[in-house]
Each structure stands twice: as structure tokens, then as C-alpha cells.
C-alpha positions in Angstrom: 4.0 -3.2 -10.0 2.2 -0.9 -7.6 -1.7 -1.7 -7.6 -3.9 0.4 -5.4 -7.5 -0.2 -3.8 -9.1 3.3 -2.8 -12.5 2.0 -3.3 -15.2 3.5 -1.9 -13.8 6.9 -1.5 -15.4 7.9 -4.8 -12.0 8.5 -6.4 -11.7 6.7 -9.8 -10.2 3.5 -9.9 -5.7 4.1 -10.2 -4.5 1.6 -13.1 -1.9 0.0 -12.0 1.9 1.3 -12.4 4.4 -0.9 -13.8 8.2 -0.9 -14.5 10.8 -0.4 -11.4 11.4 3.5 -11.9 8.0 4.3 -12.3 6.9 2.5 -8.8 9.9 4.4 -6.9 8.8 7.5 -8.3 5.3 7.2 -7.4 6.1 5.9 -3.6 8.9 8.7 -3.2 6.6 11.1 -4.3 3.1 9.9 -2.4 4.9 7.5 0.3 7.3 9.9 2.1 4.8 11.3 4.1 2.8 8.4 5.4 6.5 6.5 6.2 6.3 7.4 8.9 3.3 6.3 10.2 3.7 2.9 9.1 5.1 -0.4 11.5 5.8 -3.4 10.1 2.8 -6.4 9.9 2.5 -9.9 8.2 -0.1 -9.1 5.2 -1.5 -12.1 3.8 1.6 -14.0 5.1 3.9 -11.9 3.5 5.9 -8.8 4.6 3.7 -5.7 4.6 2.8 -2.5 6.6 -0.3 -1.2 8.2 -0.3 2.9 8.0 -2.1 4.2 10.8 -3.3 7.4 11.9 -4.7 8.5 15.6 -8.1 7.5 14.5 -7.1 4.0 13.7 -5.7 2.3 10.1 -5.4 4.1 7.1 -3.8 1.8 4.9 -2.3 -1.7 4.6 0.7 -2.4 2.6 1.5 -5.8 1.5 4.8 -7.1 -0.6 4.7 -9.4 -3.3 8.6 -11.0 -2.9 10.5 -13.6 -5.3 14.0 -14.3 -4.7 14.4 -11.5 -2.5 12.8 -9.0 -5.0 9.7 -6.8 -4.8 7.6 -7.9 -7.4 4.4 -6.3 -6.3 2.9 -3.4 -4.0 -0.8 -3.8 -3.0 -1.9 -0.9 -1.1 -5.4 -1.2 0.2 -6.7 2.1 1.5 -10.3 1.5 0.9 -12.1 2.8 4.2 -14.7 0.0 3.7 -11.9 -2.7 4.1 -9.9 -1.1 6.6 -12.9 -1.2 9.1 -12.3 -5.3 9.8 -8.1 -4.2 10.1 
């Protein structure tokens, strides 16, 4: 599952995307670029990423794991959240 906070940037709310396939296609397709940009950071004590940008974070990443599986992808990218990163 790949849920995703954009809040305040007046875009509407994403529902979330389920199933395996469906969560590579969407992070091959909208992740490539920002890969880049991200380094590796303990979210929530868990395995995550924080995406930065030269004008400081533009999205944290965090990882949902169970038995060595991603169950989850929380991607926070709400500018109103990111200001206390």
C-alpha cells in the first residue's frame, strides 16, 4: 500500500494504492526522479527517506516492514508538516 499526505497544497486528497504491481508502477513512474534526491533516515523508527531539495525537505518517506517485506509506503509531502523536518 502506498498512502500519500499532500495536504495543504490544495491538491485533492490521493486514495490510497493497493496491491504490489500497482505500488511499483506508481513509484517507477512518479519516484525515479526524486531518487535521487533522497538519503536514507529512521522515520518513526523504521526505515525511511527524507527527499530534499536545495531549499530544504520536500518529502519524507517512511516503510512499513514485516518479515522483511514492505507492507506500506507513507509519503508525507505536506509543506505544512515538513516545516518541523
Amino acid at each position: 500500500m502506498l498512502r500519500t499526505d499532500v495536504g495543504d497544497t490544495g491538491a485533492p486528497p490521493r486514495p490510497p494504492v493497493v496491491g504490489a504491481h500497482a505500488v511499483a508502477a506508481v513509484v517507477a513512474a512518479r519516484g525515479t526522479h526524486f531518487a535521487r534526491l533522497g538519503r536514507p533516515a529512521i522515520v518513526n523508527g523504521s526505515a525511511g527517506l527524507v527527499v530534499t531539495s536545495p531549499r530544504g525537505p520536500t518529502g519524507v518517506i517512511g516503510f512499513t516492514i514485516v518479515a522483511g517485506r514492505i507492507l506500506a509506503i507513507d509519503l508525507i509531502a505536506n509543506p505544512g508538516k515538513l516545516q518541523r523536518v
